[in-house]
N, C-alpha and C positions, 0 to 999 in steps of 0.2 A: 504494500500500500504506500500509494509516494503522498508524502506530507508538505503540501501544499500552503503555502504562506504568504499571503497581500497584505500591505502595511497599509495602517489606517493614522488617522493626525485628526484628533478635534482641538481646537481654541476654546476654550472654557472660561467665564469670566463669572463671580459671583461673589461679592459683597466685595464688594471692587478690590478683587483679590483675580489673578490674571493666572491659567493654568494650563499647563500643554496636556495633552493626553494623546501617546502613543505608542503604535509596537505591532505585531514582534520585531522586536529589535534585536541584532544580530549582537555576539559580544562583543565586539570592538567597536560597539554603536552606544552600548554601556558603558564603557569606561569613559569618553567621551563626556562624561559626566560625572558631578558627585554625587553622594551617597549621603543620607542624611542620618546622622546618632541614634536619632529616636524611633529607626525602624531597629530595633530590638528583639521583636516578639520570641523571634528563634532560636535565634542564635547572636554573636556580637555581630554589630554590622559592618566591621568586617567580612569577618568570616561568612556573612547571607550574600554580600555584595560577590563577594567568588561563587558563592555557590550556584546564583542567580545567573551571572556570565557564562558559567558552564552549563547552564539548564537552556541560558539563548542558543546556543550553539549543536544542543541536541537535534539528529534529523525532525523530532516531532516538539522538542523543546518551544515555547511559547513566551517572553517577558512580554507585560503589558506594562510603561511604567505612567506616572503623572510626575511632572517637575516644574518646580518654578525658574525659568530661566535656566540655564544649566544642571539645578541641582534635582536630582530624585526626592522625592520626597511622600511617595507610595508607588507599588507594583502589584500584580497579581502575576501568577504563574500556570502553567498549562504541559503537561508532561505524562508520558507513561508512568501508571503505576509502580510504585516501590517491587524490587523482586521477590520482597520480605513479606510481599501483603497478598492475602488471598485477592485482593482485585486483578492483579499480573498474571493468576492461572489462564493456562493455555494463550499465551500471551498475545493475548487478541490485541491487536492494530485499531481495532475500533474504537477501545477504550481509553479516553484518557481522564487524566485527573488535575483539577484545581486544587493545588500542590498550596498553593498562600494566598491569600489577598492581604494585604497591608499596608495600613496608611498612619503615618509620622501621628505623635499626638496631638498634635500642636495645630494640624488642617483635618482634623475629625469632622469639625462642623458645616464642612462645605458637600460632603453629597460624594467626594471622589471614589469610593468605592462601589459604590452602584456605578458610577460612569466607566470608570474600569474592566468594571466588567461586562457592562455594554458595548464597548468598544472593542471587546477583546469577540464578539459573537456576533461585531457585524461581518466577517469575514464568513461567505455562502459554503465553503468549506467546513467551518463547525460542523457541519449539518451531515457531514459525515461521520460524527461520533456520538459516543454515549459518553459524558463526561459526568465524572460523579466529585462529588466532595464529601471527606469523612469531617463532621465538625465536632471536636472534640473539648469538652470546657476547660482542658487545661490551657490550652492556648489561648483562652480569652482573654482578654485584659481588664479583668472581673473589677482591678482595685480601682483604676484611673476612672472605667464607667461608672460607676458607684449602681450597678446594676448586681442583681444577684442570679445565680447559671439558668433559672427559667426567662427571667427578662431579656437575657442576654442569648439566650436559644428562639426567641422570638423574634429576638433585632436582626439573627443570623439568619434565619428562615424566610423574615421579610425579602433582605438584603438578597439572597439569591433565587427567588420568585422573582425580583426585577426581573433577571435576566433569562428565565425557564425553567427554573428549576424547581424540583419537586420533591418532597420526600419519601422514600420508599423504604422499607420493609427491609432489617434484612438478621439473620442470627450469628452476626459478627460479633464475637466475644469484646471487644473492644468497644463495639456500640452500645450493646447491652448490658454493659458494664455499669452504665449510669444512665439515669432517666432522660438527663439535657442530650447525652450524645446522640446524633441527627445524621442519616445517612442522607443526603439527597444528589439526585440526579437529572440532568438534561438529557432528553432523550433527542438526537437530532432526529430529521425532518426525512432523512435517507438510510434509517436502521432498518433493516426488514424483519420481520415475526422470527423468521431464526436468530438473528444478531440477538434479538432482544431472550430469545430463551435461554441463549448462553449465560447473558447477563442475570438472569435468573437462578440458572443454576450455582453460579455464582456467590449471587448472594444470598443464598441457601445452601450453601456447603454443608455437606455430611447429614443432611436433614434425617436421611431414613437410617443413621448410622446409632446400633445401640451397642 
């Protein structure tokens, strides 16, 4: 399956605050720019800024970033499944995964993260994948929202309905683990009844297994 990649560029302007929005961006299209402290959630930012570089450059690899002027200062990401995670069984091409969304704390209040990921789904190619996201409450930033993991599973849920996504069902040990974790998926527009059974089976692992 050849992974196909159109760059997209919006101008964002809102509480007169001026924002670029775009990607996929290649890594040497990243560096090109800085990196902002206060993307933190993962890893030091450092260490996410490499990691990020190396995920633009994968054949299926996806950065979408927002910046002010040269500087980054949010991204989402778009990748094959980890090879650690039941999503990567039978490593289907059709699957990918929203790996991060993150936005600096500091421009929370402007809306960048739904645009992000709008923009990262206007490209007609999505629409060849099943893209899922694992949302998991440890990565929230439960202190700074003064949100508690249900309020903050609701902001998560809203926030990826912007862009089609849904949540679905599944007996991931890790999902089930705790009430707030939320599996949801984009089902694109060019999956067909088999892709989507695979996907099922999927995320039903070992179901009849006693």
């Amino acid at each position: 399956m050849r992974h196909i990649k159109t760059y997209y560029k919006e101008d964002y302007k809102v509480k007169d605050q001026s924002f670029v929005i775009e990607g996929p961006l290649t890594g040497e299209e990243l560096k090109q720019y800085t990196y902002d402290d206060g993307l933190d959630a993962f890893r030091l930012p450092k260490e996410q800024f490499e990691a990020i570089t190396e995920i633009a450059d994968l054949e299926e690899g996806r950065i979408i970033i927002v910046r002010t002027g040269s500087h980054i200062i949010g991204y989402v990401t778009f990748l094959h499944p980890d090879p650690m995670e039941r999503w990567s069984d039978g490593n289907l091409p059709y699957i990918m995964e929203l790996g991060a969304v993150e936005v600096s704390f500091d421009y929370r209040s402007f809306g960048l993260g739904k645009r992000l990921l709008q923009l990262g789904m206007l490209d007609e190619y999505m629409e060849n994948y099943i893209i899922i996201t694992t949302e998991y409450y440890w990565h929230w930033d439960l202190k700074n929202s003064g949100l508690d993991v249900y309020e903050y599973k609701k902001l998560m849920i809203r926030l990826m309905a912007s862009s089609g996504f849904e949540v679905f069902q599944t007996n991931d040990p890790e999902i089930t683990g705790h009430p707030a974790n939320t599996l949801m998926a984009r089902i694109g527009k060019n999956i067909t009844d088999d892709q989507m059974m695979e996907f099922d089976k999927i995320r039903f692992k070992n179901r009849f297994f006693f």
